[in-house]
Backbone as a printed PyTorch tensor [residue, N CA C, xyz], in Angstrom:
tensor([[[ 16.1450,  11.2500,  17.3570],
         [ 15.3650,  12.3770,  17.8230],
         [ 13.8850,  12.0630,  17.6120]],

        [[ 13.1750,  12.4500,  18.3310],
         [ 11.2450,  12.4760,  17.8290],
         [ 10.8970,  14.2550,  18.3220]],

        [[  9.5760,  13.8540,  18.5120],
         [  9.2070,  15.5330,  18.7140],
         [  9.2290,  16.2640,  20.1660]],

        [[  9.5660,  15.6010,  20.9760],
         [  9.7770,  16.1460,  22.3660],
         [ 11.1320,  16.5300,  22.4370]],

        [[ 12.1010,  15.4210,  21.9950],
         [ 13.5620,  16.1020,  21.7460],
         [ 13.5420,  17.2800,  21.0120]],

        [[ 13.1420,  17.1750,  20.1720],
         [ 13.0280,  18.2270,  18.7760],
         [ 12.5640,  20.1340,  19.6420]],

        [[ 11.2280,  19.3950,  20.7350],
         [ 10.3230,  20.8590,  20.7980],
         [ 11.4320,  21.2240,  22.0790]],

        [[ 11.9290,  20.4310,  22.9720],
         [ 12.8730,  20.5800,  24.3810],
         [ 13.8540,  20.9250,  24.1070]],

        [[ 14.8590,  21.1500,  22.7350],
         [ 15.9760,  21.5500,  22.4240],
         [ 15.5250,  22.8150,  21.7170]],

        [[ 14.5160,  23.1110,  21.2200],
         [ 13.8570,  24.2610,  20.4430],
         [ 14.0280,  25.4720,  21.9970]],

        [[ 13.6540,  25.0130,  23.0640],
         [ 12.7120,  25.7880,  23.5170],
         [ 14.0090,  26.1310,  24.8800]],

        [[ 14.9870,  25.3420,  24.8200],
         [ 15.8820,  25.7930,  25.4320],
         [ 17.1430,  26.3390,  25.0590]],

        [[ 17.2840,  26.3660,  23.6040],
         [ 18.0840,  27.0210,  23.1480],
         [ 17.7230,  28.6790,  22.4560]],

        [[ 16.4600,  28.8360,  21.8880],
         [ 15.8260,  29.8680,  21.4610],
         [ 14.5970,  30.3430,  22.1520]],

        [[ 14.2360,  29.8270,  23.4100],
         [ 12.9500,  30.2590,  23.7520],
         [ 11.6300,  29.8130,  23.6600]],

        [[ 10.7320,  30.8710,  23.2800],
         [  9.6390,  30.1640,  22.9480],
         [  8.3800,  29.2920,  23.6550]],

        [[  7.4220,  28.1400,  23.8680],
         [  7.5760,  27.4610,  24.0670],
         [  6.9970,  26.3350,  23.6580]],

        [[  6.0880,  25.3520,  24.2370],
         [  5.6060,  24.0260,  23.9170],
         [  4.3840,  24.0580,  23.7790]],

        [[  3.6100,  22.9390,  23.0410],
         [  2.3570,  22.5800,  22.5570],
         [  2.2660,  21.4170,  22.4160]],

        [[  1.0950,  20.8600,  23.0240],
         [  1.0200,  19.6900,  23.3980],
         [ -0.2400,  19.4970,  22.6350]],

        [[ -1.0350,  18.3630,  21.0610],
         [ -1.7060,  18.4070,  20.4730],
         [ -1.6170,  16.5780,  20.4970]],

        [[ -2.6440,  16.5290,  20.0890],
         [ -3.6810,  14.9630,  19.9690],
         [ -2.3490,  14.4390,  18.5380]],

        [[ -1.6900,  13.4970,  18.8780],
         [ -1.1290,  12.9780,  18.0370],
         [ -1.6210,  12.5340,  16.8130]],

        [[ -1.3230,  12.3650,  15.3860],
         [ -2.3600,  12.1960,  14.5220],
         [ -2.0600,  10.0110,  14.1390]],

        [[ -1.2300,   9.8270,  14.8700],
         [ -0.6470,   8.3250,  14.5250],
         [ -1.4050,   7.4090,  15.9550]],

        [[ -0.7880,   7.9150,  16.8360],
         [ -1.7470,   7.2990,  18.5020],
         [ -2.2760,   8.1150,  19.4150]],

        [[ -2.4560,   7.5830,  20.3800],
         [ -3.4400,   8.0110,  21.2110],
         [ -2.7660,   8.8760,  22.4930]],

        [[ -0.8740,   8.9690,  22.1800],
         [ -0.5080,  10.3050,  23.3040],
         [ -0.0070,  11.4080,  22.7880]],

        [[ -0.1000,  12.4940,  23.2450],
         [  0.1720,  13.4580,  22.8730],
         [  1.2000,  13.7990,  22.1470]],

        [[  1.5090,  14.8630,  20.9260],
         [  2.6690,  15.2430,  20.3840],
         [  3.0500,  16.5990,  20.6220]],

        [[  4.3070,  17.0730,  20.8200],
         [  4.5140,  18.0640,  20.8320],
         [  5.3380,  19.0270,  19.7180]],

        [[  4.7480,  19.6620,  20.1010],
         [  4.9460,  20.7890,  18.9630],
         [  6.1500,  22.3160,  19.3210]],

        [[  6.9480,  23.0630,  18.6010],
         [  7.5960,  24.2960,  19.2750],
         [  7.1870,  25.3940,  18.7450]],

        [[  6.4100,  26.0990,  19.6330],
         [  5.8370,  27.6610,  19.3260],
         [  7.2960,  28.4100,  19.7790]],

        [[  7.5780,  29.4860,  18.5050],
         [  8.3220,  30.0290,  18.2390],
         [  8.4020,  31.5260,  19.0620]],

        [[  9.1310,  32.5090,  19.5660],
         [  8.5440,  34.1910,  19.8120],
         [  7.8810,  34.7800,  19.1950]],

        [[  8.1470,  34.0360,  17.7960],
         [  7.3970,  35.1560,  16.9050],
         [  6.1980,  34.3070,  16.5620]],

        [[  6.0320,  33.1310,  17.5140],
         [  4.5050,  32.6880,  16.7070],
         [  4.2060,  31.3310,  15.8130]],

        [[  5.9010,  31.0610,  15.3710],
         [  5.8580,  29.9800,  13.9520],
         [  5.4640,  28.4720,  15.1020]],

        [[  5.2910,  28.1200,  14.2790],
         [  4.8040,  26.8230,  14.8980],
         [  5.3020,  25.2410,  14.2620]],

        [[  6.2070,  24.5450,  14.7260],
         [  7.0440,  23.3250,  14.1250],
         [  7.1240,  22.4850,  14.7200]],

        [[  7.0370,  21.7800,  14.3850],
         [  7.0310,  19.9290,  14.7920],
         [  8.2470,  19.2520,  14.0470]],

        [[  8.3170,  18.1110,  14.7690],
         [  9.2640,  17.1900,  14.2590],
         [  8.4870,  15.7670,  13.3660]],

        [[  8.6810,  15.7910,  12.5060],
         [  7.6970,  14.4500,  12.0020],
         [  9.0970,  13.4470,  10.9820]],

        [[  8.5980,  12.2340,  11.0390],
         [  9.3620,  11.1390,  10.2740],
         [  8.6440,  11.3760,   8.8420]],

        [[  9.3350,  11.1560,   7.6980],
         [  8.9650,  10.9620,   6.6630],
         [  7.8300,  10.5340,   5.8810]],

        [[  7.7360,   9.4470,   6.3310],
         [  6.3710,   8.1850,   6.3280],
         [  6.2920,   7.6900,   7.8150]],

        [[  5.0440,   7.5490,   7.5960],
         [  4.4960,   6.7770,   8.8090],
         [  5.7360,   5.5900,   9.1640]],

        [[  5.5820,   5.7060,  10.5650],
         [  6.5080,   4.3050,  11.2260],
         [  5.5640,   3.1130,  11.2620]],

        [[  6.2690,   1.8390,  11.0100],
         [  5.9860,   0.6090,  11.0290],
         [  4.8820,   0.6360,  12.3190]],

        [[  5.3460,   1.1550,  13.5060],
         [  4.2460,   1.3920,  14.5370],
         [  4.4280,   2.3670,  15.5290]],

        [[  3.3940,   3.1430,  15.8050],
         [  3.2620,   4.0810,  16.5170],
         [  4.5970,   4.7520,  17.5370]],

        [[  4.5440,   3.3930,  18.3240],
         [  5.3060,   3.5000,  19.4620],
         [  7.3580,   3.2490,  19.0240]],

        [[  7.5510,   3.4160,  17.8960],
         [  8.3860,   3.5390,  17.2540],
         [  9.0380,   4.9350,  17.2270]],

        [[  8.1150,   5.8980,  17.8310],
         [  8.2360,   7.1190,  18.2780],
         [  9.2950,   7.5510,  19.0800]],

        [[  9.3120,   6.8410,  20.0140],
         [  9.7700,   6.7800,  21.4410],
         [ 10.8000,   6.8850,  21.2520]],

        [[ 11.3470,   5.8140,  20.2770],
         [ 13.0880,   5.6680,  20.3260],
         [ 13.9650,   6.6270,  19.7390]],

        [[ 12.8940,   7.2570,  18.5390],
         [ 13.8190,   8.5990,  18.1060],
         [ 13.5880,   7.9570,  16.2440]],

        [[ 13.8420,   8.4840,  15.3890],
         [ 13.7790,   8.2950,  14.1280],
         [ 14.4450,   9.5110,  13.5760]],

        [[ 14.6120,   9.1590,  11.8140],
         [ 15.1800,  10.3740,  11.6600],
         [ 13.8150,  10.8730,  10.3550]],

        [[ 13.8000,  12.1610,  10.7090],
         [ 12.4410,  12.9360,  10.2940],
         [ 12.8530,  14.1780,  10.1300]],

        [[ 12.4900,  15.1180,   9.7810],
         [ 12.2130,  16.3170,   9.2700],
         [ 11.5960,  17.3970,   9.6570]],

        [[ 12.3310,  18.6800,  10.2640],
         [ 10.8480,  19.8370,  10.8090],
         [ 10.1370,  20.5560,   9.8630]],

        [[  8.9960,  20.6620,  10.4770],
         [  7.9150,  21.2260,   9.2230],
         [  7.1940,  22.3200,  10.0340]],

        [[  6.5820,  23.6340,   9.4130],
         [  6.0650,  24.4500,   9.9930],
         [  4.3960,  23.7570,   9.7120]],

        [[  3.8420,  24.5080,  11.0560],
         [  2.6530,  23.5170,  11.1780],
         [  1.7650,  25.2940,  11.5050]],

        [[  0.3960,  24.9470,  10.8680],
         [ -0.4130,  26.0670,  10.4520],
         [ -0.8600,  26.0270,  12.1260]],

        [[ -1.5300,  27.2990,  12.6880],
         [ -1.9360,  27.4590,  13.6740],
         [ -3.4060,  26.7640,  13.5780]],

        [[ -4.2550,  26.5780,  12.4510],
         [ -5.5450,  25.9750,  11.8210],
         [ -5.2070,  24.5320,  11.9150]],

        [[ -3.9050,  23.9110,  12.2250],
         [ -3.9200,  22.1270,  12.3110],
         [ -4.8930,  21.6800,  13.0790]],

        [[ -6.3140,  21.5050,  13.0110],
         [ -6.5860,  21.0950,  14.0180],
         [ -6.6350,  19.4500,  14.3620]],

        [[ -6.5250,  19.4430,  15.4620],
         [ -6.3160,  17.5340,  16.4460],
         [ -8.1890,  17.4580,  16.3260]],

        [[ -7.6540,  16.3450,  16.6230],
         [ -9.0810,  15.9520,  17.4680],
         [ -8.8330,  15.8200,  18.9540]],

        [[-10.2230,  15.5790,  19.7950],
         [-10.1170,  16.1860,  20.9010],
         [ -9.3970,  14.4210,  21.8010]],

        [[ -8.3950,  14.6330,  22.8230],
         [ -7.4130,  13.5670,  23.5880],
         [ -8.2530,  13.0820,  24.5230]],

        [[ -8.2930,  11.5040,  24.4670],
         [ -8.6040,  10.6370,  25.5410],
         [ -7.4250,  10.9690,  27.1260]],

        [[ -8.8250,  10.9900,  27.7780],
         [ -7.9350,  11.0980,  29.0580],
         [ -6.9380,  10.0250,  29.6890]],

        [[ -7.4980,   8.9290,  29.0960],
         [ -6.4210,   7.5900,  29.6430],
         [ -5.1190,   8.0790,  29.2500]],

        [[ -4.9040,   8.5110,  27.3440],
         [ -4.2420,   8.6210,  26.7450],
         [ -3.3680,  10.3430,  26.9240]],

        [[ -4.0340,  11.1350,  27.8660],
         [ -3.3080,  12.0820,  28.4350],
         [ -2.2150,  11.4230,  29.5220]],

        [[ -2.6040,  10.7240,  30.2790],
         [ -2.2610,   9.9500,  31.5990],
         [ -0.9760,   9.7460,  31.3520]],

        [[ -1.3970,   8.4140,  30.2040],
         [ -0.5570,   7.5060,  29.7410],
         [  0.7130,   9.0240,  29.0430]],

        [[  0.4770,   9.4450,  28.1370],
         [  1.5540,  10.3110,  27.3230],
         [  1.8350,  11.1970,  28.6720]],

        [[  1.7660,  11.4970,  29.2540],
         [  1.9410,  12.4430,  30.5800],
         [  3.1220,  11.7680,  30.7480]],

        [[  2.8730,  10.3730,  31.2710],
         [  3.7910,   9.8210,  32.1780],
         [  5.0540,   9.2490,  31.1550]],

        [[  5.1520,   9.0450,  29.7170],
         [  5.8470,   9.1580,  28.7350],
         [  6.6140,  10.4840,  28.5810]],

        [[  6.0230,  11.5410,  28.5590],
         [  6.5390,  12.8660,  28.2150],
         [  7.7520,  13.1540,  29.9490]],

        [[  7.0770,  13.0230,  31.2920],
         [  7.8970,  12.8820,  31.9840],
         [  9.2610,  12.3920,  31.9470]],

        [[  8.9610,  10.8230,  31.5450],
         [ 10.3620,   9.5980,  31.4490],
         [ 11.3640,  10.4140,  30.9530]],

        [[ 10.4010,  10.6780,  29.3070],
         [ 11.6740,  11.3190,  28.5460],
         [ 12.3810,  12.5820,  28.2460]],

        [[ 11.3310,  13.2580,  28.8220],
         [ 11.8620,  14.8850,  29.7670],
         [ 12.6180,  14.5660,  30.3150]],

        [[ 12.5990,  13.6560,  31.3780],
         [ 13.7820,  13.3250,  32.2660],
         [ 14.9790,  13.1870,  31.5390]],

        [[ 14.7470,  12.1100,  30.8670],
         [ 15.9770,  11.2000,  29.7100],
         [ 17.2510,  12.3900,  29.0200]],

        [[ 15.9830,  13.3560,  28.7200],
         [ 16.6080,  14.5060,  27.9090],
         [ 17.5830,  15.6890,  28.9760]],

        [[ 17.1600,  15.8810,  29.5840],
         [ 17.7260,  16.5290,  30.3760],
         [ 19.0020,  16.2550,  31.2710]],

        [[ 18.9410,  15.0510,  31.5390],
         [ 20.3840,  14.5320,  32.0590],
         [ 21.2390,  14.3020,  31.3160]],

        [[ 21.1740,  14.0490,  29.6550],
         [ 22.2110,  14.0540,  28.6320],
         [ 22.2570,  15.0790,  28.4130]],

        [[ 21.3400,  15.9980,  28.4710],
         [ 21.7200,  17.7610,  27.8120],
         [ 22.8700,  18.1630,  29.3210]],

        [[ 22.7290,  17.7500,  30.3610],
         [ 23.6570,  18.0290,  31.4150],
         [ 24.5010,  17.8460,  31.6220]],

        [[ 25.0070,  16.0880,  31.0470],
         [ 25.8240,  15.5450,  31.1880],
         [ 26.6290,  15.9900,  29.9340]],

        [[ 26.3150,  16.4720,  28.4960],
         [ 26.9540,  17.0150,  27.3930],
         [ 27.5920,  18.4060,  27.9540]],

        [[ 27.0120,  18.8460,  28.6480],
         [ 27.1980,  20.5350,  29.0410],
         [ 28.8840,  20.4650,  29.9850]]])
């Protein structure tokens, strides 16, 4: 799992929805699951991964409530692009196993 699985299973089983914030490890976006009532949680690994893009494949990590005051710093547009077209793939990815499980 990483945090798009984490916020895409949040948000289709209970509602809610998504937040998309300046990753604090690289340069594409992370997402986050805003709750109905507001709470705000992420999926994070324990310790830092060996490397960034270690993300991708899924790890096993922990949800944590995340203060509405977290603030990012502000996202490179390459690095919107780039995580855009990442967040797509694996939107996709996710959704045809949540279909194919169903």
């Amino acid at each position: 799992m990483n945090c798009l699985d984490y916020a895409l299973t949040r948000w289709a089983n209970d509602g809610g929805g998504l937040v998309l914030v300046a990753s604090r490890h690289w340069c594409i976006p992370h997402v986050q699951h805003k709750a109905n009532d507001g709470t705000l949680t992420e999926y994070r690994p324990p310790d830092d991964l060996p490397a960034p893009w270690h993300s991708l494949f899924g790890f096993s990590g922990t949800v944590v409530e995340v203060s509405e005051h977290d603030h990012r710093k502000p996202q490179n547009t390459i690095c919107m692009l780039i995580g855009t077209l990442i967040l797509l793939v694996q939107g996709s990815f996710w959704a045809i196993k949540r279909a194919i499980k169903k």
